[in-house]
KOLVOKOL-185994 format. One line per 10 residues: number of its first residue (from 0); their letters; for each residue x, y, z of C-alpha. Coordinates in steps of 0.5 Angstrom, whole numbers, plus 500, padded with zeros to 3 digits. Layout:
<sites>
NUM> A> X:Y:Z; ...
</sites>
This chain:
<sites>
0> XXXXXXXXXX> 500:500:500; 503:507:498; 499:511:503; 501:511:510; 497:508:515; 496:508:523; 495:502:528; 489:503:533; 493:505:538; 497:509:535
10> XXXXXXXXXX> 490:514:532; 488:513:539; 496:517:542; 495:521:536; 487:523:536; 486:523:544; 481:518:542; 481:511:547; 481:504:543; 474:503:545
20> XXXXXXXXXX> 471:509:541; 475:507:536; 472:500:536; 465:503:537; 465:508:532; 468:503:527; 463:498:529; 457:502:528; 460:504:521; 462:511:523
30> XXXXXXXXXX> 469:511:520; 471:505:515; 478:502:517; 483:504:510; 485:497:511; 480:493:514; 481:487:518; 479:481:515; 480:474:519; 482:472:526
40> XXXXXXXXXX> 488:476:529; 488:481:523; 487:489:525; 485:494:522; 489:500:519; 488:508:519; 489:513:514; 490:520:515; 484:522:512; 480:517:519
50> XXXXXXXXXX> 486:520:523; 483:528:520; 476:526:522; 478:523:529; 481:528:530; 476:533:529; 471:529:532; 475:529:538; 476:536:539; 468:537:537
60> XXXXXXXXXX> 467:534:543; 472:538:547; 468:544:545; 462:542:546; 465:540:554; 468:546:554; 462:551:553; 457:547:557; 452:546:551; 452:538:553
70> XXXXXXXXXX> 448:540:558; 444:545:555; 442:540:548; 439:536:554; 436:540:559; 432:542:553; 435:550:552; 438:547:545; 435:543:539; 439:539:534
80> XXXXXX> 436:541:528; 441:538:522; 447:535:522; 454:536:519; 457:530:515; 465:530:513
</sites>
């Protein structure tokens, strides 16, 4: 492959995002695996572009931590209306 690709554990280090995120996001098909594992002892490879989009999902929920608006989109002050896709 030409491209760089990441292990899990490094895009976690590298995104600040646990493993169990990772494992989850991937298995609920919110991000796809440039490589994907295929068979038993096989693991998944990241891209730069899955690094990217990790990332910012991990600095998107800072934000929202850091201004508090979690607690407002739940106590009713806030509505979601669309969503941005990547």
């Amino acid at each position: 492959m030409d491209a760089e690709t990441f292990s899990t554990p490094d895009v976690a280090r590298l995104t600040g995002a646990s493993l169990r995120q990772i494992d989850y996001w991937s298995r609920q098909g919110y991000i796809v695996p440039a490589v994907a594992a295929t068979g038993s002892g096989s693991r998944r490879r990241w891209g730069n572009d899955e690094v990217q989009r990790i990332s910012g999902v991990m600095a998107s929920m800072a934000l929202a931590r850091s201004t508090n608006l979690h607690r407002r989109i739940l106590a009713g002050e806030i509505v979601i209306t669309e969503t941005v896709t990547a």
